[in-house]
BANUTOR-343193 format. One record per residue (C-alpha): x, y, z; residue in one letter. Coordinates in steps of 0.001 Angstrom, whole numbers, padded with zeros to 6 digits, always signed. Layout:
N
XYZA
...
//
This chain:
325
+000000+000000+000000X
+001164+003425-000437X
+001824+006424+001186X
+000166+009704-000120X
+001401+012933+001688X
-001390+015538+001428X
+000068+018884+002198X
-002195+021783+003157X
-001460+025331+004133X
-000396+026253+007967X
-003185+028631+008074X
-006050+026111+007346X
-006912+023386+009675X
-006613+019650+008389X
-010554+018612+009450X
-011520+021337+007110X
-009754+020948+004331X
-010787+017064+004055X
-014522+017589+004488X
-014250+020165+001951X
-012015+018676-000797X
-013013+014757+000338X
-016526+014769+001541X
-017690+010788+002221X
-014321+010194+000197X
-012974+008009+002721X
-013684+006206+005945X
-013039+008426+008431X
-011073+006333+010447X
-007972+009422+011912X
-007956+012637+012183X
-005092+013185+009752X
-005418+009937+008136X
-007943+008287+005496X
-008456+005162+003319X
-010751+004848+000416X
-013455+002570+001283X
-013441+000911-002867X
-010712-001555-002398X
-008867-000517+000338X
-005563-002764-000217X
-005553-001341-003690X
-005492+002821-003063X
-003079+004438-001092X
-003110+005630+002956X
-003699+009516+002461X
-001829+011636+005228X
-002695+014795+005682X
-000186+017088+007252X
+000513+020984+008042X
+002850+022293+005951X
+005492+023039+008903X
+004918+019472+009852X
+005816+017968+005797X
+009640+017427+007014X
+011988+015823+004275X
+012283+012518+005922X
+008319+012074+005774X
+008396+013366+002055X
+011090+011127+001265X
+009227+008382+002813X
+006242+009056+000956X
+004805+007618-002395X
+003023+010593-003628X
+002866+014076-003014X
-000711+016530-002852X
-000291+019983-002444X
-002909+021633-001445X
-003441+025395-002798X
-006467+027325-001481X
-007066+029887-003814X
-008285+032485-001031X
-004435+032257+000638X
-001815+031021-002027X
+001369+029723-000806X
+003581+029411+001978X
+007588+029049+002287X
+006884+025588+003620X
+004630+024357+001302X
+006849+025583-001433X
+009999+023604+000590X
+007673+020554+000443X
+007258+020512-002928X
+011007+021287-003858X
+012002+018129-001638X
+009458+016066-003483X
+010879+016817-006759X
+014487+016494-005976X
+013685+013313-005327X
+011496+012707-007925X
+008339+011364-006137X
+005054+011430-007858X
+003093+014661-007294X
+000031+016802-008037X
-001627+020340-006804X
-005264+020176-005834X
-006684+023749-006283X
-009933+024570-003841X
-011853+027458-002897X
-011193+029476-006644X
-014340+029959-007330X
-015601+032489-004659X
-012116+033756-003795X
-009917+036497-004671X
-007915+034112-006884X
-009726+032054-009725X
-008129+028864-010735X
-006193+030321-013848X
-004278+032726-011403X
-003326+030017-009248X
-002366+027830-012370X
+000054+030621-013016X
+001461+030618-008860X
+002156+026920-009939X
+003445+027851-012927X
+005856+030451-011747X
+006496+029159-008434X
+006592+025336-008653X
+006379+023864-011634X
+007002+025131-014588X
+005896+022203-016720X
+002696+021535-014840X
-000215+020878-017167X
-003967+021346-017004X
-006177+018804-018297X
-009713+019821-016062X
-011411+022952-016160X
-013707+023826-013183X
-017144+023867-013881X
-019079+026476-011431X
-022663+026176-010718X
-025489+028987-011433X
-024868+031344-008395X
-020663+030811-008864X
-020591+030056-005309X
-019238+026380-005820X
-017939+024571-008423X
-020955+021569-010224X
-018659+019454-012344X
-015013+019844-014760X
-014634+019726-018127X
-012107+017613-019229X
-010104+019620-021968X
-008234+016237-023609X
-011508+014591-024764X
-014424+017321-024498X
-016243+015476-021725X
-017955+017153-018806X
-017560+015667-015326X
-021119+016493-014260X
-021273+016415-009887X
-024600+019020-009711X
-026730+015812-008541X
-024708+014724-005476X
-023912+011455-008042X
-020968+011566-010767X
-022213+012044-014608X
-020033+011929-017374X
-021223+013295-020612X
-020096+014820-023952X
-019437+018760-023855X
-021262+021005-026354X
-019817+022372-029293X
-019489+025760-027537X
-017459+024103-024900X
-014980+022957-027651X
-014449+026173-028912X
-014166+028184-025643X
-011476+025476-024760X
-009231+025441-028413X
-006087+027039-026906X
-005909+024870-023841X
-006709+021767-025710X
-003894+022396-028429X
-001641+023941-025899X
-002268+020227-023831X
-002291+018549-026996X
+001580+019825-027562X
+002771+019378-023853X
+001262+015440-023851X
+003054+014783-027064X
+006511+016347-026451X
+006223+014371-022651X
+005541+010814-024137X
+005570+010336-027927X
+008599+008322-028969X
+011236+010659-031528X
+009601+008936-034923X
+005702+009838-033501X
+006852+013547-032439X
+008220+013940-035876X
+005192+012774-037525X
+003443+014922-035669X
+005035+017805-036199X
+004831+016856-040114X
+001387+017429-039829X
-000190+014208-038778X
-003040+014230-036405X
-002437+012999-032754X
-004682+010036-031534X
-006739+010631-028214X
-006193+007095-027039X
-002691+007593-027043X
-002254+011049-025020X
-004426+009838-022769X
-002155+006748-022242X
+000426+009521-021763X
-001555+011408-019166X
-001334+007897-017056X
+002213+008617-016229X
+002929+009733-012631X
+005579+011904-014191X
+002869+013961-015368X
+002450+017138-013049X
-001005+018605-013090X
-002813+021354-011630X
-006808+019677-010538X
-009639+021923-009428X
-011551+019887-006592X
-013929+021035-004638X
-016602+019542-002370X
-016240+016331-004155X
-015747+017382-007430X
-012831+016026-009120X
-012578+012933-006773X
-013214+010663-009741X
-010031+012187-011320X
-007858+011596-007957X
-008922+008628-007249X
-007742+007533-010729X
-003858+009497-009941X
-003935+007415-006292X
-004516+003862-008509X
-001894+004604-009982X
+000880+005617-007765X
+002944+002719-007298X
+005392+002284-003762X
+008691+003256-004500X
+009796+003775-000667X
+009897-000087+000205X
+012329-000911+003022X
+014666-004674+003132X
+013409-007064+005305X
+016474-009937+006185X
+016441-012795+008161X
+019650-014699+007943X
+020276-015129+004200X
+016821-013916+002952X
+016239-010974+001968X
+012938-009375+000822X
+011014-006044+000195X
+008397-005075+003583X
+005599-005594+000910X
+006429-009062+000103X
+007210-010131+003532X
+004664-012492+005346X
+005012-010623+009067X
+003872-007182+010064X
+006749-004865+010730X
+006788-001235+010594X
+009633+001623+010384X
+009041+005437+011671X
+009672+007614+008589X
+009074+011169+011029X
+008667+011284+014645X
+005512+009862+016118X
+004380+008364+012649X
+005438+004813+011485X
+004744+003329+007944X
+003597-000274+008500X
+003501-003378+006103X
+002017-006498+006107X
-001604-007831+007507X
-002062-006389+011186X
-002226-009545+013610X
-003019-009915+017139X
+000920-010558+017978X
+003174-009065+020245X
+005296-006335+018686X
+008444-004822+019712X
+009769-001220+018878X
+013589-001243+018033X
+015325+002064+019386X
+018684+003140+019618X
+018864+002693+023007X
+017155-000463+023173X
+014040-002717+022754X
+010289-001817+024099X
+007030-002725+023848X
+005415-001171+020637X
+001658+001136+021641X
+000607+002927+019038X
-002123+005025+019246X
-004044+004108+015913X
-002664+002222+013398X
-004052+001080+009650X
-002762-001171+007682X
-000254+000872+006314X
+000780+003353+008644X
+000693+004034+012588X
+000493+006850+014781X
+002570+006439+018003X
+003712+009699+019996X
+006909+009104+021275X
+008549+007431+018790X
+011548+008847+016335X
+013113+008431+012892X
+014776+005224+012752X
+012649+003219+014850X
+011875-000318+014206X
+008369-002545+014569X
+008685-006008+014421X
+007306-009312+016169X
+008261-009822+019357X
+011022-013033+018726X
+012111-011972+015744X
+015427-011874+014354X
+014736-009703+011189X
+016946-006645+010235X
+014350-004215+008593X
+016706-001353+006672X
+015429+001907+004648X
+015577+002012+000556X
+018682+003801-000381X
+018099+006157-003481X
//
Protein backbone atom coordinates (compact mmCIF):
# COMPACT_ATOMS: atom_id res chain seq x y z
CA UNK A 1 0.00 0.00 0.00
CA UNK A 2 1.16 3.42 -0.44
CA UNK A 3 1.82 6.42 1.19
CA UNK A 4 0.17 9.70 -0.12
CA UNK A 5 1.40 12.93 1.69
CA UNK A 6 -1.39 15.54 1.43
CA UNK A 7 0.07 18.88 2.20
CA UNK A 8 -2.20 21.78 3.16
CA UNK A 9 -1.46 25.33 4.13
CA UNK A 10 -0.40 26.25 7.97
CA UNK A 11 -3.18 28.63 8.07
CA UNK A 12 -6.05 26.11 7.35
CA UNK A 13 -6.91 23.39 9.68
CA UNK A 14 -6.61 19.65 8.39
CA UNK A 15 -10.55 18.61 9.45
CA UNK A 16 -11.52 21.34 7.11
CA UNK A 17 -9.75 20.95 4.33
CA UNK A 18 -10.79 17.06 4.05
CA UNK A 19 -14.52 17.59 4.49
CA UNK A 20 -14.25 20.16 1.95
CA UNK A 21 -12.02 18.68 -0.80
CA UNK A 22 -13.01 14.76 0.34
CA UNK A 23 -16.53 14.77 1.54
CA UNK A 24 -17.69 10.79 2.22
CA UNK A 25 -14.32 10.19 0.20
CA UNK A 26 -12.97 8.01 2.72
CA UNK A 27 -13.68 6.21 5.94
CA UNK A 28 -13.04 8.43 8.43
CA UNK A 29 -11.07 6.33 10.45
CA UNK A 30 -7.97 9.42 11.91
CA UNK A 31 -7.96 12.64 12.18
CA UNK A 32 -5.09 13.18 9.75
CA UNK A 33 -5.42 9.94 8.14
CA UNK A 34 -7.94 8.29 5.50
CA UNK A 35 -8.46 5.16 3.32
CA UNK A 36 -10.75 4.85 0.42
CA UNK A 37 -13.46 2.57 1.28
CA UNK A 38 -13.44 0.91 -2.87
CA UNK A 39 -10.71 -1.56 -2.40
CA UNK A 40 -8.87 -0.52 0.34
CA UNK A 41 -5.56 -2.76 -0.22
CA UNK A 42 -5.55 -1.34 -3.69
CA UNK A 43 -5.49 2.82 -3.06
CA UNK A 44 -3.08 4.44 -1.09
CA UNK A 45 -3.11 5.63 2.96
CA UNK A 46 -3.70 9.52 2.46
CA UNK A 47 -1.83 11.64 5.23
CA UNK A 48 -2.70 14.79 5.68
CA UNK A 49 -0.19 17.09 7.25
CA UNK A 50 0.51 20.98 8.04
CA UNK A 51 2.85 22.29 5.95
CA UNK A 52 5.49 23.04 8.90
CA UNK A 53 4.92 19.47 9.85
CA UNK A 54 5.82 17.97 5.80
CA UNK A 55 9.64 17.43 7.01
CA UNK A 56 11.99 15.82 4.27
CA UNK A 57 12.28 12.52 5.92
CA UNK A 58 8.32 12.07 5.77
CA UNK A 59 8.40 13.37 2.06
CA UNK A 60 11.09 11.13 1.26
CA UNK A 61 9.23 8.38 2.81
CA UNK A 62 6.24 9.06 0.96
CA UNK A 63 4.81 7.62 -2.39
CA UNK A 64 3.02 10.59 -3.63
CA UNK A 65 2.87 14.08 -3.01
CA UNK A 66 -0.71 16.53 -2.85
CA UNK A 67 -0.29 19.98 -2.44
CA UNK A 68 -2.91 21.63 -1.44
CA UNK A 69 -3.44 25.39 -2.80
CA UNK A 70 -6.47 27.33 -1.48
CA UNK A 71 -7.07 29.89 -3.81
CA UNK A 72 -8.28 32.49 -1.03
CA UNK A 73 -4.43 32.26 0.64
CA UNK A 74 -1.82 31.02 -2.03
CA UNK A 75 1.37 29.72 -0.81
CA UNK A 76 3.58 29.41 1.98
CA UNK A 77 7.59 29.05 2.29
CA UNK A 78 6.88 25.59 3.62
CA UNK A 79 4.63 24.36 1.30
CA UNK A 80 6.85 25.58 -1.43
CA UNK A 81 10.00 23.60 0.59
CA UNK A 82 7.67 20.55 0.44
CA UNK A 83 7.26 20.51 -2.93
CA UNK A 84 11.01 21.29 -3.86
CA UNK A 85 12.00 18.13 -1.64
CA UNK A 86 9.46 16.07 -3.48
CA UNK A 87 10.88 16.82 -6.76
CA UNK A 88 14.49 16.49 -5.98
CA UNK A 89 13.69 13.31 -5.33
CA UNK A 90 11.50 12.71 -7.93
CA UNK A 91 8.34 11.36 -6.14
CA UNK A 92 5.05 11.43 -7.86
CA UNK A 93 3.09 14.66 -7.29
CA UNK A 94 0.03 16.80 -8.04
CA UNK A 95 -1.63 20.34 -6.80
CA UNK A 96 -5.26 20.18 -5.83
CA UNK A 97 -6.68 23.75 -6.28
CA UNK A 98 -9.93 24.57 -3.84
CA UNK A 99 -11.85 27.46 -2.90
CA UNK A 100 -11.19 29.48 -6.64
CA UNK A 101 -14.34 29.96 -7.33
CA UNK A 102 -15.60 32.49 -4.66
CA UNK A 103 -12.12 33.76 -3.80
CA UNK A 104 -9.92 36.50 -4.67
CA UNK A 105 -7.92 34.11 -6.88
CA UNK A 106 -9.73 32.05 -9.72
CA UNK A 107 -8.13 28.86 -10.74
CA UNK A 108 -6.19 30.32 -13.85
CA UNK A 109 -4.28 32.73 -11.40
CA UNK A 110 -3.33 30.02 -9.25
CA UNK A 111 -2.37 27.83 -12.37
CA UNK A 112 0.05 30.62 -13.02
CA UNK A 113 1.46 30.62 -8.86
CA UNK A 114 2.16 26.92 -9.94
CA UNK A 115 3.45 27.85 -12.93
CA UNK A 116 5.86 30.45 -11.75
CA UNK A 117 6.50 29.16 -8.43
CA UNK A 118 6.59 25.34 -8.65
CA UNK A 119 6.38 23.86 -11.63
CA UNK A 120 7.00 25.13 -14.59
CA UNK A 121 5.90 22.20 -16.72
CA UNK A 122 2.70 21.54 -14.84
CA UNK A 123 -0.21 20.88 -17.17
CA UNK A 124 -3.97 21.35 -17.00
CA UNK A 125 -6.18 18.80 -18.30
CA UNK A 126 -9.71 19.82 -16.06
CA UNK A 127 -11.41 22.95 -16.16
CA UNK A 128 -13.71 23.83 -13.18
CA UNK A 129 -17.14 23.87 -13.88
CA UNK A 130 -19.08 26.48 -11.43
CA UNK A 131 -22.66 26.18 -10.72
CA UNK A 132 -25.49 28.99 -11.43
CA UNK A 133 -24.87 31.34 -8.40
CA UNK A 134 -20.66 30.81 -8.86
CA UNK A 135 -20.59 30.06 -5.31
CA UNK A 136 -19.24 26.38 -5.82
CA UNK A 137 -17.94 24.57 -8.42
CA UNK A 138 -20.96 21.57 -10.22
CA UNK A 139 -18.66 19.45 -12.34
CA UNK A 140 -15.01 19.84 -14.76
CA UNK A 141 -14.63 19.73 -18.13
CA UNK A 142 -12.11 17.61 -19.23
CA UNK A 143 -10.10 19.62 -21.97
CA UNK A 144 -8.23 16.24 -23.61
CA UNK A 145 -11.51 14.59 -24.76
CA UNK A 146 -14.42 17.32 -24.50
CA UNK A 147 -16.24 15.48 -21.72
CA UNK A 148 -17.96 17.15 -18.81
CA UNK A 149 -17.56 15.67 -15.33
CA UNK A 150 -21.12 16.49 -14.26
CA UNK A 151 -21.27 16.41 -9.89
CA UNK A 152 -24.60 19.02 -9.71
CA UNK A 153 -26.73 15.81 -8.54
CA UNK A 154 -24.71 14.72 -5.48
CA UNK A 155 -23.91 11.45 -8.04
CA UNK A 156 -20.97 11.57 -10.77
CA UNK A 157 -22.21 12.04 -14.61
CA UNK A 158 -20.03 11.93 -17.37
CA UNK A 159 -21.22 13.29 -20.61
CA UNK A 160 -20.10 14.82 -23.95
CA UNK A 161 -19.44 18.76 -23.86
CA UNK A 162 -21.26 21.01 -26.35
CA UNK A 163 -19.82 22.37 -29.29
CA UNK A 164 -19.49 25.76 -27.54
CA UNK A 165 -17.46 24.10 -24.90
CA UNK A 166 -14.98 22.96 -27.65
CA UNK A 167 -14.45 26.17 -28.91
CA UNK A 168 -14.17 28.18 -25.64
CA UNK A 169 -11.48 25.48 -24.76
CA UNK A 170 -9.23 25.44 -28.41
CA UNK A 171 -6.09 27.04 -26.91
CA UNK A 172 -5.91 24.87 -23.84
CA UNK A 173 -6.71 21.77 -25.71
CA UNK A 174 -3.89 22.40 -28.43
CA UNK A 175 -1.64 23.94 -25.90
CA UNK A 176 -2.27 20.23 -23.83
CA UNK A 177 -2.29 18.55 -27.00
CA UNK A 178 1.58 19.83 -27.56
CA UNK A 179 2.77 19.38 -23.85
CA UNK A 180 1.26 15.44 -23.85
CA UNK A 181 3.05 14.78 -27.06
CA UNK A 182 6.51 16.35 -26.45
CA UNK A 183 6.22 14.37 -22.65
CA UNK A 184 5.54 10.81 -24.14
CA UNK A 185 5.57 10.34 -27.93
CA UNK A 186 8.60 8.32 -28.97
CA UNK A 187 11.24 10.66 -31.53
CA UNK A 188 9.60 8.94 -34.92
CA UNK A 189 5.70 9.84 -33.50
CA UNK A 190 6.85 13.55 -32.44
CA UNK A 191 8.22 13.94 -35.88
CA UNK A 192 5.19 12.77 -37.53
CA UNK A 193 3.44 14.92 -35.67
CA UNK A 194 5.04 17.80 -36.20
CA UNK A 195 4.83 16.86 -40.11
CA UNK A 196 1.39 17.43 -39.83
CA UNK A 197 -0.19 14.21 -38.78
CA UNK A 198 -3.04 14.23 -36.41
CA UNK A 199 -2.44 13.00 -32.75
CA UNK A 200 -4.68 10.04 -31.53
CA UNK A 201 -6.74 10.63 -28.21
CA UNK A 202 -6.19 7.10 -27.04
CA UNK A 203 -2.69 7.59 -27.04
CA UNK A 204 -2.25 11.05 -25.02
CA UNK A 205 -4.43 9.84 -22.77
CA UNK A 206 -2.15 6.75 -22.24
CA UNK A 207 0.43 9.52 -21.76
CA UNK A 208 -1.55 11.41 -19.17
CA UNK A 209 -1.33 7.90 -17.06
CA UNK A 210 2.21 8.62 -16.23
CA UNK A 211 2.93 9.73 -12.63
CA UNK A 212 5.58 11.90 -14.19
CA UNK A 213 2.87 13.96 -15.37
CA UNK A 214 2.45 17.14 -13.05
CA UNK A 215 -1.00 18.60 -13.09
CA UNK A 216 -2.81 21.35 -11.63
CA UNK A 217 -6.81 19.68 -10.54
CA UNK A 218 -9.64 21.92 -9.43
CA UNK A 219 -11.55 19.89 -6.59
CA UNK A 220 -13.93 21.04 -4.64
CA UNK A 221 -16.60 19.54 -2.37
CA UNK A 222 -16.24 16.33 -4.15
CA UNK A 223 -15.75 17.38 -7.43
CA UNK A 224 -12.83 16.03 -9.12
CA UNK A 225 -12.58 12.93 -6.77
CA UNK A 226 -13.21 10.66 -9.74
CA UNK A 227 -10.03 12.19 -11.32
CA UNK A 228 -7.86 11.60 -7.96
CA UNK A 229 -8.92 8.63 -7.25
CA UNK A 230 -7.74 7.53 -10.73
CA UNK A 231 -3.86 9.50 -9.94
CA UNK A 232 -3.93 7.41 -6.29
CA UNK A 233 -4.52 3.86 -8.51
CA UNK A 234 -1.89 4.60 -9.98
CA UNK A 235 0.88 5.62 -7.76
CA UNK A 236 2.94 2.72 -7.30
CA UNK A 237 5.39 2.28 -3.76
CA UNK A 238 8.69 3.26 -4.50
CA UNK A 239 9.80 3.77 -0.67
CA UNK A 240 9.90 -0.09 0.21
CA UNK A 241 12.33 -0.91 3.02
CA UNK A 242 14.67 -4.67 3.13
CA UNK A 243 13.41 -7.06 5.30
CA UNK A 244 16.47 -9.94 6.19
CA UNK A 245 16.44 -12.80 8.16
CA UNK A 246 19.65 -14.70 7.94
CA UNK A 247 20.28 -15.13 4.20
CA UNK A 248 16.82 -13.92 2.95
CA UNK A 249 16.24 -10.97 1.97
CA UNK A 250 12.94 -9.38 0.82
CA UNK A 251 11.01 -6.04 0.19
CA UNK A 252 8.40 -5.07 3.58
CA UNK A 253 5.60 -5.59 0.91
CA UNK A 254 6.43 -9.06 0.10
CA UNK A 255 7.21 -10.13 3.53
CA UNK A 256 4.66 -12.49 5.35
CA UNK A 257 5.01 -10.62 9.07
CA UNK A 258 3.87 -7.18 10.06
CA UNK A 259 6.75 -4.86 10.73
CA UNK A 260 6.79 -1.23 10.59
CA UNK A 261 9.63 1.62 10.38
CA UNK A 262 9.04 5.44 11.67
CA UNK A 263 9.67 7.61 8.59
CA UNK A 264 9.07 11.17 11.03
CA UNK A 265 8.67 11.28 14.65
CA UNK A 266 5.51 9.86 16.12
CA UNK A 267 4.38 8.36 12.65
CA UNK A 268 5.44 4.81 11.49
CA UNK A 269 4.74 3.33 7.94
CA UNK A 270 3.60 -0.27 8.50
CA UNK A 271 3.50 -3.38 6.10
CA UNK A 272 2.02 -6.50 6.11
CA UNK A 273 -1.60 -7.83 7.51
CA UNK A 274 -2.06 -6.39 11.19
CA UNK A 275 -2.23 -9.54 13.61
CA UNK A 276 -3.02 -9.92 17.14
CA UNK A 277 0.92 -10.56 17.98
CA UNK A 278 3.17 -9.07 20.24
CA UNK A 279 5.30 -6.33 18.69
CA UNK A 280 8.44 -4.82 19.71
CA UNK A 281 9.77 -1.22 18.88
CA UNK A 282 13.59 -1.24 18.03
CA UNK A 283 15.33 2.06 19.39
CA UNK A 284 18.68 3.14 19.62
CA UNK A 285 18.86 2.69 23.01
CA UNK A 286 17.15 -0.46 23.17
CA UNK A 287 14.04 -2.72 22.75
CA UNK A 288 10.29 -1.82 24.10
CA UNK A 289 7.03 -2.72 23.85
CA UNK A 290 5.42 -1.17 20.64
CA UNK A 291 1.66 1.14 21.64
CA UNK A 292 0.61 2.93 19.04
CA UNK A 293 -2.12 5.03 19.25
CA UNK A 294 -4.04 4.11 15.91
CA UNK A 295 -2.66 2.22 13.40
CA UNK A 296 -4.05 1.08 9.65
CA UNK A 297 -2.76 -1.17 7.68
CA UNK A 298 -0.25 0.87 6.31
CA UNK A 299 0.78 3.35 8.64
CA UNK A 300 0.69 4.03 12.59
CA UNK A 301 0.49 6.85 14.78
CA UNK A 302 2.57 6.44 18.00
CA UNK A 303 3.71 9.70 20.00
CA UNK A 304 6.91 9.10 21.28
CA UNK A 305 8.55 7.43 18.79
CA UNK A 306 11.55 8.85 16.33
CA UNK A 307 13.11 8.43 12.89
CA UNK A 308 14.78 5.22 12.75
CA UNK A 309 12.65 3.22 14.85
CA UNK A 310 11.87 -0.32 14.21
CA UNK A 311 8.37 -2.54 14.57
CA UNK A 312 8.68 -6.01 14.42
CA UNK A 313 7.31 -9.31 16.17
CA UNK A 314 8.26 -9.82 19.36
CA UNK A 315 11.02 -13.03 18.73
CA UNK A 316 12.11 -11.97 15.74
CA UNK A 317 15.43 -11.87 14.35
CA UNK A 318 14.74 -9.70 11.19
CA UNK A 319 16.95 -6.64 10.24
CA UNK A 320 14.35 -4.22 8.59
CA UNK A 321 16.71 -1.35 6.67
CA UNK A 322 15.43 1.91 4.65
CA UNK A 323 15.58 2.01 0.56
CA UNK A 324 18.68 3.80 -0.38
CA UNK A 325 18.10 6.16 -3.48
Amino acid sequence: MSLITVCVSDMLEISSVKDVIFPDFATRISPIIEIPRTDPQQFSNLLFVKARDATPELITASDGLLLVIDGGIGLSPNEMAAWNHAADNTIPRNVLAFNVQSSRADFDEVVAIVERVLEPDAMVRYLPIENDDETQFAGIYDVLTGDIHDYSTGVLEIRHGDPEHMSLTADKREALFEELAHHGLDDESLKAHELGMPLNITTLERIWTSTDIIAVIPIDDGVGNDVLRSWLKAIAPRWLPSVTEGEQTTFANEANVRVGLCVTDGLIRMWGEPKDEARVLKTKFGTETFVADFETIGLAIAPGTHTGDVVLPVGSNLALLAPNF
